[in-house]
FIZALUM-594241 format. One record per atom (N, C-alpha, C): residue in one letter; x, y, z. Coordinates in steps of 0.2 Angstrom, whole numbers, padded with zeros to 4 digits, always signed. Layout:
// FIZALUM-594241
aXYZ;...
// end
This chain:
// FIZALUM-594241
x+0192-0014-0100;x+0196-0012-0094;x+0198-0018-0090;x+0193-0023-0091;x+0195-0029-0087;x+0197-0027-0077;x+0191-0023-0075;x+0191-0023-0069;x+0185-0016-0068;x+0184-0017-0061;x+0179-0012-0060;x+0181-0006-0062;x+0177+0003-0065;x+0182+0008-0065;x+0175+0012-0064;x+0177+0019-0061;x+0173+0024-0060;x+0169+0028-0069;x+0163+0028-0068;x+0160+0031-0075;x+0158+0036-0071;x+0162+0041-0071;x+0160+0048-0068;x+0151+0051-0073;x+0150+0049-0077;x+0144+0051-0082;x+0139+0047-0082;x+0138+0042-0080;x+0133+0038-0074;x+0131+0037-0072;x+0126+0040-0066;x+0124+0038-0060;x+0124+0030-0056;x+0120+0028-0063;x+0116+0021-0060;x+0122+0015-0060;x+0131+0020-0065;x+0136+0014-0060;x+0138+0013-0053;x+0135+0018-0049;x+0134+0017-0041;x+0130+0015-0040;x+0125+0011-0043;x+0118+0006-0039;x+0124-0001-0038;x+0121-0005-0032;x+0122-0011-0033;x+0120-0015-0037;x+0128-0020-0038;x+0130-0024-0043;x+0128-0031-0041;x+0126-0034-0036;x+0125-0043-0037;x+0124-0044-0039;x+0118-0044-0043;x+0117-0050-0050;x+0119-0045-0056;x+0120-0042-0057;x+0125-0039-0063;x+0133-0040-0062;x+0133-0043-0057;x+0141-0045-0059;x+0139-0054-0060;x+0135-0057-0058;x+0135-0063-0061;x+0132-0061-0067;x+0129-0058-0071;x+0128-0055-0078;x+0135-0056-0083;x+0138-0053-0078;x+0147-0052-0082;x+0149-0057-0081;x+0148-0062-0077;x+0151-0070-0077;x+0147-0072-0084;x+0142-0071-0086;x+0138-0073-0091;x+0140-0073-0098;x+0144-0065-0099;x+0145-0064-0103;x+0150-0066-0104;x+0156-0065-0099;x+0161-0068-0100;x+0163-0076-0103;x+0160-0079-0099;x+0159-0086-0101;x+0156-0087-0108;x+0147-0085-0110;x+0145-0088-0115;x+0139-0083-0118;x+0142-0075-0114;x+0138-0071-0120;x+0131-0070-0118;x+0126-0065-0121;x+0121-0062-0117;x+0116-0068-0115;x+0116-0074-0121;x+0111-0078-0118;x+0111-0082-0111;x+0118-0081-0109;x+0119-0084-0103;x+0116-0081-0097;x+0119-0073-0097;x+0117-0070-0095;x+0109-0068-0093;x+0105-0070-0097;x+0098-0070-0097;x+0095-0076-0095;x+0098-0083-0096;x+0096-0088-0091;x+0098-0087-0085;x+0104-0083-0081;x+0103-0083-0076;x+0098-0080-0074;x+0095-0074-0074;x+0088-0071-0075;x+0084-0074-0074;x+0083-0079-0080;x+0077-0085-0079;x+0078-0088-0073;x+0084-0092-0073;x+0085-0096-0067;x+0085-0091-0061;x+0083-0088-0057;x+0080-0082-0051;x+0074-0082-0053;x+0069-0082-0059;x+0064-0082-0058;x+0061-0090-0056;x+0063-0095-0060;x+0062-0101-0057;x+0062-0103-0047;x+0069-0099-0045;x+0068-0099-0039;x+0064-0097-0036;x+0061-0093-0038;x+0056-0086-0037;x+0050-0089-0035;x+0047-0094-0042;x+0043-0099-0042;x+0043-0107-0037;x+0050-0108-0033;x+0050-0113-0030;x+0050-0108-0024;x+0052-0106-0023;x+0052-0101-0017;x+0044-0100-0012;x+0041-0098-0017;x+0032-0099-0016;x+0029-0106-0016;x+0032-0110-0020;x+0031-0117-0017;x+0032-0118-0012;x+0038-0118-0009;x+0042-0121-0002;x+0039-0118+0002;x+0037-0110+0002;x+0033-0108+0008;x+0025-0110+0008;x+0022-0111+0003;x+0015-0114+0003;x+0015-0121+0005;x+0021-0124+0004;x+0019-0131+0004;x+0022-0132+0012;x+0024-0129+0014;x+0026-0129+0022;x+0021-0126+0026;x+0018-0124+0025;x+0011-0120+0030;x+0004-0122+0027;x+0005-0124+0022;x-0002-0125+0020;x-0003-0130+0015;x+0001-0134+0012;x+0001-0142+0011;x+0003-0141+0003;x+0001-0148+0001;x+0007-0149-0007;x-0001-0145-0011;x-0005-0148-0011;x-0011-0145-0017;x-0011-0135-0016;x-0013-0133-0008;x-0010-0125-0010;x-0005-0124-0014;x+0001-0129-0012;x+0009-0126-0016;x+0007-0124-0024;x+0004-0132-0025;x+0002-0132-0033;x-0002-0125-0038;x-0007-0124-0032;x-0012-0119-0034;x-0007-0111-0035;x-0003-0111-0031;x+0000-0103-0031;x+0005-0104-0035;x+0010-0109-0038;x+0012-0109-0044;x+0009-0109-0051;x+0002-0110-0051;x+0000-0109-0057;x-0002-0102-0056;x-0005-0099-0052;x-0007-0092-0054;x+0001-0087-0054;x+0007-0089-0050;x+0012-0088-0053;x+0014-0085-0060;x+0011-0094-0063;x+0012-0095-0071;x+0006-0091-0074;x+0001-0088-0071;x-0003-0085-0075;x-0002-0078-0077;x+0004-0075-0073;x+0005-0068-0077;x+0010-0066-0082;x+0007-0062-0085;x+0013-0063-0092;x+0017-0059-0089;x+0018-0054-0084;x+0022-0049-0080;x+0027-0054-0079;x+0026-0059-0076;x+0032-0064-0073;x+0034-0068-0081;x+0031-0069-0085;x+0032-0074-0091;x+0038-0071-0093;x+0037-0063-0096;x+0040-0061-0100;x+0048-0057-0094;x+0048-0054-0092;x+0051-0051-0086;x+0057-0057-0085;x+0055-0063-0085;x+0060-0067-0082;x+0065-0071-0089;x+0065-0068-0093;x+0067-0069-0101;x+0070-0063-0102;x+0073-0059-0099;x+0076-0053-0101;x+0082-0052-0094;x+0085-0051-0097;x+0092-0047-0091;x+0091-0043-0088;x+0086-0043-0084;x+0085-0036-0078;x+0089-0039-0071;x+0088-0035-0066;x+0088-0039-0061;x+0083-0040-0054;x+0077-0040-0061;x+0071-0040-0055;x+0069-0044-0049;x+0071-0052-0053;x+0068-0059-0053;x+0073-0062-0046;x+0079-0056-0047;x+0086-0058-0043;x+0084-0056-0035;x+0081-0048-0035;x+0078-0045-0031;x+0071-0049-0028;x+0067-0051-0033;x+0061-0056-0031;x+0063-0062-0025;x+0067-0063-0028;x+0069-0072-0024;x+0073-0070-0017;x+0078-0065-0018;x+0080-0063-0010;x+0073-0060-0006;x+0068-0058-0007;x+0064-0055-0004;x+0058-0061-0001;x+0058-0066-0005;x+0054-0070-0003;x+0055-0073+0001;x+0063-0074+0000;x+0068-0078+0006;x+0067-0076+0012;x+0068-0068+0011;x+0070-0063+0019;x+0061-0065+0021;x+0054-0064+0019;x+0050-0066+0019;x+0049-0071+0022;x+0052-0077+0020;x+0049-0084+0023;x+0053-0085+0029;x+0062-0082+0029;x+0065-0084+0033;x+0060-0080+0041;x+0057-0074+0040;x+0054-0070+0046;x+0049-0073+0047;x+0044-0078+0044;x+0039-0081+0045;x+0043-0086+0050;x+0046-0090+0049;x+0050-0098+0052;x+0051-0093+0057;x+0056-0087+0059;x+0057-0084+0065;x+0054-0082+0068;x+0047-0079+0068;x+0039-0081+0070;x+0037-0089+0074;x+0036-0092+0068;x+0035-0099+0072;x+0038-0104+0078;x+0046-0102+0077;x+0050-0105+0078;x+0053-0103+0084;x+0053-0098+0085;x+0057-0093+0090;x+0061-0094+0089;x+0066-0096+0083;x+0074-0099+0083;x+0078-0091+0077;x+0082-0088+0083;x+0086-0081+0079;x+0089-0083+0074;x+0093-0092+0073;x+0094-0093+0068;x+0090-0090+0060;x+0085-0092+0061;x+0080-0087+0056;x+0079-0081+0054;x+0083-0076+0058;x+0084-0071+0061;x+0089-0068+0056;x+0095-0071+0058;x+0102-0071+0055;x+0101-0071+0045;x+0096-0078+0044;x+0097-0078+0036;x+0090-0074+0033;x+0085-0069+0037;x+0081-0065+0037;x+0087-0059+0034;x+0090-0057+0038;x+0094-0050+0036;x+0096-0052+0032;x+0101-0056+0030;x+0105-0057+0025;x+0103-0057+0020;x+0100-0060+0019;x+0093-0062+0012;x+0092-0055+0013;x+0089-0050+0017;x+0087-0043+0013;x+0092-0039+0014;x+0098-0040+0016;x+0103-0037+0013;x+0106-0038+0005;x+0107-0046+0004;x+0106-0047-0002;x+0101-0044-0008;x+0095-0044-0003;x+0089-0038-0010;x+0090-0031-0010;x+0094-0029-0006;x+0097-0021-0006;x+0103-0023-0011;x+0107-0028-0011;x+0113-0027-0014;x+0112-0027-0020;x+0106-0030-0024;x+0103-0032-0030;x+0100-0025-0031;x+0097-0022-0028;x+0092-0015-0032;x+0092-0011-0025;x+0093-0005-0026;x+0088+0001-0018;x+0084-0001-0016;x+0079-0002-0024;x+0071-0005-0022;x+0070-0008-0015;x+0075-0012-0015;x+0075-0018-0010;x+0076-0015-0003;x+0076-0007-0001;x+0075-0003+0003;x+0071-0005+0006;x+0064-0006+0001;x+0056-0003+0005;x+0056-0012+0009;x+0058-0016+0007;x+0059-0022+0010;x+0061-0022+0018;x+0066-0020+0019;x+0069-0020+0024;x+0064-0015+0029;x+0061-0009+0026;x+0058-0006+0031;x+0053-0009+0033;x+0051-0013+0029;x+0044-0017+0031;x+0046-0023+0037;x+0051-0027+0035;x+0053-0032+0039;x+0056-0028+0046;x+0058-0022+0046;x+0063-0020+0052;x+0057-0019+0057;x+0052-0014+0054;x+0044-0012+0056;x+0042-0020+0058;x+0041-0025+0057;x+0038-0031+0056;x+0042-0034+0066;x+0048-0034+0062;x+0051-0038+0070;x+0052-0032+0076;x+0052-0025+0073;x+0049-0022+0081;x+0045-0024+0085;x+0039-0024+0080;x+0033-0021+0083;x+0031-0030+0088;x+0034-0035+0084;x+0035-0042+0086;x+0039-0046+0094;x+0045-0041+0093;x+0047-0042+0099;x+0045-0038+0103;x+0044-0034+0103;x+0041-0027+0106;x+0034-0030+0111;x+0030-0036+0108;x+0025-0036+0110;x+0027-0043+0114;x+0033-0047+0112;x+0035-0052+0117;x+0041-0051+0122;x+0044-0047+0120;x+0050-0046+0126;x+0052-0040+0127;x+0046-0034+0125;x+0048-0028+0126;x+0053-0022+0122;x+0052-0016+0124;x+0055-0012+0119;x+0063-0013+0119;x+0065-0013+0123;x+0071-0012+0123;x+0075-0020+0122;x+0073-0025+0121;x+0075-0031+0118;x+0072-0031+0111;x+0067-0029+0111;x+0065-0024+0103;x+0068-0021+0100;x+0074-0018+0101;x+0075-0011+0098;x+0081-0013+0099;x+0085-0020+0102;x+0090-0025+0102;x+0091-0029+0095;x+0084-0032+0095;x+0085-0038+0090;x+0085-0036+0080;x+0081-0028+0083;x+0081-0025+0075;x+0086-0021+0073;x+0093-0020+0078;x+0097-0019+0078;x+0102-0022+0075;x+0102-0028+0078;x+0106-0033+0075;x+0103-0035+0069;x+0096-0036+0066;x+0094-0038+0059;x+0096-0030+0055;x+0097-0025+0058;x+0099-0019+0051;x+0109-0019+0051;x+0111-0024+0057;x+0119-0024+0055;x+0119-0031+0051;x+0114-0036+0051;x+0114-0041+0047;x+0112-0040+0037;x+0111-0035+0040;x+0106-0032+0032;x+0114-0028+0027;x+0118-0025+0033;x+0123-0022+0031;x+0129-0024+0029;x+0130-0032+0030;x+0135-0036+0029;x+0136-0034+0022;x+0129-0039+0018;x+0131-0039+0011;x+0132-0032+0007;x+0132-0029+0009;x+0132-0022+0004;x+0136-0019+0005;x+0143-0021+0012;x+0147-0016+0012;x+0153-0016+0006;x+0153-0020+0002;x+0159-0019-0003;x+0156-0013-0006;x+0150-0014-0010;x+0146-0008-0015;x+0146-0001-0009;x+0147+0000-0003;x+0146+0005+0001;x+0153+0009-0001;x+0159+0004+0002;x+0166+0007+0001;x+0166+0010-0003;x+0164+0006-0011;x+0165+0008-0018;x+0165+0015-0019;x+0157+0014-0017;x+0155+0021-0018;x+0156+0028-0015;x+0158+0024-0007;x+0163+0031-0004;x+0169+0034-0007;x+0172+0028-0009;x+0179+0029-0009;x+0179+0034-0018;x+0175+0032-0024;x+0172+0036-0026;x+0170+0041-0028;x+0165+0041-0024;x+0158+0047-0026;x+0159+0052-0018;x+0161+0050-0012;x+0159+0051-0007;x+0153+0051-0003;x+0150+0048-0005;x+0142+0047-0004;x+0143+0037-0003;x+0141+0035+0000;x+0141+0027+0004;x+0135+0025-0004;x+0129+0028-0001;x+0124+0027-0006;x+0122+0030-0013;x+0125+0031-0016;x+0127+0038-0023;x+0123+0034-0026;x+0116+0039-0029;x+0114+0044-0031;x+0110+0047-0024;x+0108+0042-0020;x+0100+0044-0013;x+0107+0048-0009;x+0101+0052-0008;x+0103+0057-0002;x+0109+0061-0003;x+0109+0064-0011;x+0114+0069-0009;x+0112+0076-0007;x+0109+0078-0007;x+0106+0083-0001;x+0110+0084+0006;x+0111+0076+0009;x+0112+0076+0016;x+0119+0072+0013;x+0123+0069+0010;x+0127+0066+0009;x+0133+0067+0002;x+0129+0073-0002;x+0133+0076-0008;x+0135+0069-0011;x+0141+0073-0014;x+0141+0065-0021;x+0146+0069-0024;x+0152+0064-0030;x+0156+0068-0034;x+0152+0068-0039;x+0154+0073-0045;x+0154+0075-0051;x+0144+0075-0052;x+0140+0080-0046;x+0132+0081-0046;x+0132+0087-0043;x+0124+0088-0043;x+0123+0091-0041;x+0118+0093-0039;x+0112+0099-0036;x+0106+0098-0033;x+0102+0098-0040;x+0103+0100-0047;x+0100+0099-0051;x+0099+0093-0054;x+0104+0089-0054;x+0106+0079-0057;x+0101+0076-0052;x+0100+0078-0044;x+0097+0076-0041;x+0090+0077-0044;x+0089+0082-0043;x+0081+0083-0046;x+0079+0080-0053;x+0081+0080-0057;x+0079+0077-0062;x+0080+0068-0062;x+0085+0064-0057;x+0084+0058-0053;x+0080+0058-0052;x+0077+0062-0046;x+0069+0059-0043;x+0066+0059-0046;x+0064+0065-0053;x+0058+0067-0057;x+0059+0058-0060;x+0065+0056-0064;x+0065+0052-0068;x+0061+0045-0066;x+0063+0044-0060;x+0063+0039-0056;x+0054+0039-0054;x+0052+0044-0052;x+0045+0045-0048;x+0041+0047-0053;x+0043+0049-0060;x+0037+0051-0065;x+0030+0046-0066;x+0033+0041-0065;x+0027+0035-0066;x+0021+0036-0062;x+0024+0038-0059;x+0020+0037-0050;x+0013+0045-0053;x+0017+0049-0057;x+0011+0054-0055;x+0006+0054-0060;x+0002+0058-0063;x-0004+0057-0066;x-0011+0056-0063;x-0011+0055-0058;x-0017+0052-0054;x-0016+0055-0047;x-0025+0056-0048;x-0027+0060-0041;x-0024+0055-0035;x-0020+0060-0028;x-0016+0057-0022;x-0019+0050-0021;x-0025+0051-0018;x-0029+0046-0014;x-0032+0038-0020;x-0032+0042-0025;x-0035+0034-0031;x-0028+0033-0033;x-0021+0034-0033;x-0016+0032-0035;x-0015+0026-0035;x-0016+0022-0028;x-0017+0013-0027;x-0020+0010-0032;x-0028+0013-0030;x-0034+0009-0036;x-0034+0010-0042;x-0029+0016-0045;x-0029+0016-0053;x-0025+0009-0053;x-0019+0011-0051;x-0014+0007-0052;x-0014-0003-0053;x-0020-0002-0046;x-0020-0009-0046;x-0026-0012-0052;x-0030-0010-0054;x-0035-0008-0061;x-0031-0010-0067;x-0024-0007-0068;x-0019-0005-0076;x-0015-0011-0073;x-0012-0013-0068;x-0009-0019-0066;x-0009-0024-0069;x-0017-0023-0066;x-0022-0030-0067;x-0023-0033-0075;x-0028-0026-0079;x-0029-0026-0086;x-0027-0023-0091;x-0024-0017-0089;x-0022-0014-0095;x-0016-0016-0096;x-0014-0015-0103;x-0009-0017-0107;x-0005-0013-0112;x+0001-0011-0109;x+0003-0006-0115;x+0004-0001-0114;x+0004+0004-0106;x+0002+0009-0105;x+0007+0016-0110;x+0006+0023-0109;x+0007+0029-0114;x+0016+0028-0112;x+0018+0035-0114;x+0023+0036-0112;x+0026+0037-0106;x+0023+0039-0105;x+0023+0042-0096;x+0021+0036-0089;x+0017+0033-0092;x+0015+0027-0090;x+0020+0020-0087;x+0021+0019-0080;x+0026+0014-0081;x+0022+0006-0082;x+0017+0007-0084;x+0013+0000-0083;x+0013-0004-0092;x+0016-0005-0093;x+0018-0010-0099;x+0014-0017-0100;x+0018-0020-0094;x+0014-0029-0094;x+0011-0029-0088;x+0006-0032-0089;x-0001-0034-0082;x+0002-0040-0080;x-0002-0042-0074;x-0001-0047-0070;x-0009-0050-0071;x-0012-0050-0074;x-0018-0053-0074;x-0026-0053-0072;x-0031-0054-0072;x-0037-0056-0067;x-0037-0060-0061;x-0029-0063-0058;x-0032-0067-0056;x-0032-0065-0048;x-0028-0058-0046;x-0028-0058-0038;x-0035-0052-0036;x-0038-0049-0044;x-0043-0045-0042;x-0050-0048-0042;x-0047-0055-0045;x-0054-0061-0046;x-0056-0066-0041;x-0052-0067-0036;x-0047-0073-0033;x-0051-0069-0024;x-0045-0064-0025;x-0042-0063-0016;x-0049-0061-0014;x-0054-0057-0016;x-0058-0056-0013;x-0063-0061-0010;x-0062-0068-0012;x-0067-0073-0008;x-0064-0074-0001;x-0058-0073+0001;x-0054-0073+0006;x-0059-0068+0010;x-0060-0065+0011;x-0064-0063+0017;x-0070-0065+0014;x-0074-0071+0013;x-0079-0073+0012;x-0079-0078+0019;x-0086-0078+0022;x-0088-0081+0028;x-0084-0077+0033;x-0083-0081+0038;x-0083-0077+0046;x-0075-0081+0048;x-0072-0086+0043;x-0067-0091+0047;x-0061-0084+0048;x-0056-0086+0054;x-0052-0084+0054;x-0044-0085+0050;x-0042-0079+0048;x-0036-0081+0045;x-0031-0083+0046;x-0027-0085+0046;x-0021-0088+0046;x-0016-0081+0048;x-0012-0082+0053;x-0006-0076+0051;x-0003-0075+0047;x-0001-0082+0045;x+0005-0081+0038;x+0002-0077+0033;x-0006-0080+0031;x-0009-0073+0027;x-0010-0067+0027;x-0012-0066+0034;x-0013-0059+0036;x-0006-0054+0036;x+0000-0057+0038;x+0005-0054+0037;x+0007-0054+0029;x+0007-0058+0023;x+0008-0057+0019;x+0004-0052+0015;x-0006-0053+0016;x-0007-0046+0013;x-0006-0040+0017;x-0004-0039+0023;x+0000-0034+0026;x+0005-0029+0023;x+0011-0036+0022;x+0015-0036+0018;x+0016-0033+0014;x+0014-0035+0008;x+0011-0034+0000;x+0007-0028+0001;x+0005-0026+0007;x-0002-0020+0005;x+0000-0014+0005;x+0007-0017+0011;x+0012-0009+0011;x+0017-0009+0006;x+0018-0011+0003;x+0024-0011-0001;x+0018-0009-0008;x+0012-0011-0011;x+0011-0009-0016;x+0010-0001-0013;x+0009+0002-0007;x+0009+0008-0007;x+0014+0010-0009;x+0020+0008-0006;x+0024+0009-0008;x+0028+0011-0015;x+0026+0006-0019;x+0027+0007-0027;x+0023+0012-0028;x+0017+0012-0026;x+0011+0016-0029;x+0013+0025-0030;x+0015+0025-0024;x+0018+0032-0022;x+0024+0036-0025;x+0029+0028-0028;x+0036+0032-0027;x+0038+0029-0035;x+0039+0022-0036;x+0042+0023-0044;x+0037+0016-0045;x+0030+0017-0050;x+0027+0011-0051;x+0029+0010-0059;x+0033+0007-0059;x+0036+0003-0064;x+0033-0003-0064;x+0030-0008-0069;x+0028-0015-0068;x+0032-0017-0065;x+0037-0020-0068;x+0042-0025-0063;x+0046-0024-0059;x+0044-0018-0055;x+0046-0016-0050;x+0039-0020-0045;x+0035-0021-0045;x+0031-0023-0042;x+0030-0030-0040;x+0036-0034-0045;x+0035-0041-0046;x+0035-0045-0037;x+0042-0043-0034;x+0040-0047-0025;x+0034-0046-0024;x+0031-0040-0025;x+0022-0040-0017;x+0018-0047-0022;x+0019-0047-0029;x+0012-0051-0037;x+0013-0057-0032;x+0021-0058-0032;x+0022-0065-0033;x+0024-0069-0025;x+0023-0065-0020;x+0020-0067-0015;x+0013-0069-0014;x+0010-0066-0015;x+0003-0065-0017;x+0000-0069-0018;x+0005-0074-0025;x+0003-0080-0027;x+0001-0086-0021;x+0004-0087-0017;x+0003-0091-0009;x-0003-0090-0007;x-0006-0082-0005;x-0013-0081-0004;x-0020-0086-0010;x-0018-0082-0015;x-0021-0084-0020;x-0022-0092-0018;x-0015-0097-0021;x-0017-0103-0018;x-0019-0107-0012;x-0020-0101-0006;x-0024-0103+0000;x-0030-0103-0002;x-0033-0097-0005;x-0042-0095-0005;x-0042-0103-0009;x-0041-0104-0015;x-0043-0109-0020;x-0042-0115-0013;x-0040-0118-0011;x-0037-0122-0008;x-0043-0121-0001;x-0043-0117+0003;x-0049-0117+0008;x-0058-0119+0006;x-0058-0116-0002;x-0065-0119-0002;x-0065-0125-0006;x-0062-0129-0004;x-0060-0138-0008;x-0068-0139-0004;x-0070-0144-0007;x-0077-0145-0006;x-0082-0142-0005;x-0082-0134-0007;x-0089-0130-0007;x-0089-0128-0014;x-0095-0125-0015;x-0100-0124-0020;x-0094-0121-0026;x-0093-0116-0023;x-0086-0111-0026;x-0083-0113-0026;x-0078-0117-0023;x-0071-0122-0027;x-0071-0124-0036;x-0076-0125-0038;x-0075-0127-0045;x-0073-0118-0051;x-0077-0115-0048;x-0078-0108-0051;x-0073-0104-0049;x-0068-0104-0044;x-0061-0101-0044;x-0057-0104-0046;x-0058-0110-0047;x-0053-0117-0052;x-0053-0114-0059;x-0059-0111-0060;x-0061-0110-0069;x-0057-0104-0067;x-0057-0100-0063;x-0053-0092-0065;x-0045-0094-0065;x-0044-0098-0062;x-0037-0098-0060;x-0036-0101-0067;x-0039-0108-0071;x-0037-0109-0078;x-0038-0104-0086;x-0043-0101-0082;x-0043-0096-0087;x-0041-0089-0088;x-0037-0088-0082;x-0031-0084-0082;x-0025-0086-0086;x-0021-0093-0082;x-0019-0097-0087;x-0019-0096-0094;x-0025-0098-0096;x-0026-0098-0103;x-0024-0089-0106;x-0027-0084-0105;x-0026-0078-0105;x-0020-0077-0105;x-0014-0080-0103;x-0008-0078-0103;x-0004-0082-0107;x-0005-0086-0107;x+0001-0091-0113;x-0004-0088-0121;x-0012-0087-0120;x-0015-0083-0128;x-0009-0077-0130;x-0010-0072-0124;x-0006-0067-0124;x+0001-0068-0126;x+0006-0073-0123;x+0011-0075-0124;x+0014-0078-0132;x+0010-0080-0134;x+0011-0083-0140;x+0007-0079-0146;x+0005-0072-0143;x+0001-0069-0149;x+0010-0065-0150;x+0012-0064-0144;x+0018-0058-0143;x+0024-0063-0148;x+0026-0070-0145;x+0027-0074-0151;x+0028-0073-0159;x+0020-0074-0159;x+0020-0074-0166;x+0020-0066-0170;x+0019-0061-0167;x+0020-0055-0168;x+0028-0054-0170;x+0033-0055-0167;x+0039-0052-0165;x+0043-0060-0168;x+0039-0065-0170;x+0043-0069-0175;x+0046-0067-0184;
// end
């Protein structure tokens, strides 16, 4: 057709298209391989991105330390070799992330301005990139709220949710103009949609949240974070496929070892990361739908390794941290020689 067109029998041609339309520059130009490096290249940024943030708050050797345990899940190995638009959604998030940290330190609302944007951009990439934003909008309330009050509060997160809504209005009109729905498939309930109905819906959320059940309400996090971690491969129903390793259920727990106090940067990242895996946990736990909270995480990870430099346990988180490594390129090269 050589131009956008309505696929009435579809739903998910009304998702947002930014990095599927640089997909289609891909192909257009040199075919799915292209298309797939750019992928990769989003996961690489993904991998600098946690550098530049580790290496700005907490020196070159943390940077070092959180990209290797980056490199030690095959979750990211393999995920970033494949045409999704996970990696795409990862890197804006981490950005919208760092940018709110620096707007934190800095008082400067310029940070402010490419906070929104950046997680507008991660909406424009996936919905996913919803739970992001609520976490950041939640994050600079409660922030200004506590330094210049509610109503300069309730000011500044205003302007970061019309900064949020820059990037996605071309996909908004689309979809109105369309479907009549701004967001089509969400909230047709409240917002209807062309050619649906309240049964398309229902069987959208089943399709979408099936992962998510199986598991008693309250152990749904700890199962999850268990299969994440170690198992491999999960049933039909299962969304857990590829792990992300031993290394943050082996790692992050020294992190409250002794009495020192933490860093905010930390504290708000496992904050962060703590509500968002609720958030997966609850609603569609698909593996690489979880890759932003892993691969932030990463930062922590290379803080604990990096705090105990000269104590006892410095060498023996070094050994986990390379023997995760090793565990995943083993992994890596077994799937290799399998599917050669």
């Amino acid at each position: 057709h050589h131009k956008i067109i309505y696929l009435p029998d579809n739903c998910f041609s009304n998702y947002t298209f930014n990095t599927e339309m640089l997909f289609t520059l891909g192909l257009l130009l040199k075919g799915d391989l292209l298309a797939k490096a750019i992928h990769f290249l989003f996961g690489l940024l993904s991998a600098l991105g946690i550098y530049s943030l580790s290496r700005r708050y907490f020196g070159k050797r943390t940077a070092y330390w959180s990209i290797l345990a980056f490199c030690s899940m095959p979750l990211a190995v393999f995920v970033a070799t494949v045409a999704f638009n996970d990696f795409a959604l990862t890197f804006y998030e981490i950005l919208a992330v760092y940018a709110f940290i620096n707007w934190y330190h800095e008082k400067n609302h310029g940070w402010l301005l490419v906070c929104g944007l950046t997680c507008g951009l991660a909406i424009g990439t996936k919905y996913f990139g919803g739970f992001c934003f609520i976490i950041l909008s939640l994050s600079i309330l409660w922030i200004a709220w506590q330094q210049q009050g509610i109503l300069k509060a309730l000011k500044i997160t205003a302007i970061f949710a019309g900064l949020v809504l820059i990037p996605n209005i071309p996909w908004l009109i689309k979809n109105l103009v369309w479907t009549g729905n701004p967001v089509f498939p969400l909230f047709y309930p409240v917002l209807g949609g062309k050619n649906w109905s309240q049964f398309h819906y229902t069987r959208y959320l089943y399709e979408m949240t099936r992962y998510s059940d199986g598991h008693h309400l309250f152990l749904k996090p700890f199962i999850f974070l268990w299969e994440i971690s170690f198992k491999q491969g999960g049933g039909m129903d299962s969304g857990i496929k590829l792990k992300v390793g031993p290394i943050f259920l082996s790692i992050l727990p020294f992190l409250f070892w002794g009495r020192r106090r933490l860093d905010f940067i930390i504290k708000y990242l496992l904050a962060f990361c703590g509500v968002f895996f609720l958030f997966w946990s609850y609603t569609c736990a698909v593996d690489r739908f979880v890759l932003p909270c892993v691969v932030l995480l990463c930062v922590v990870v290379g803080y604990v390794i990096e705090r105990f430099k000269g104590k006892r346990l410095y060498p023996y988180l070094l050994a986990i941290l390379f023997i995760s490594l090793c565990l995943n390129w083993g992994y890596v090269l077994k799937v290799i020689h399998k599917n050669s």
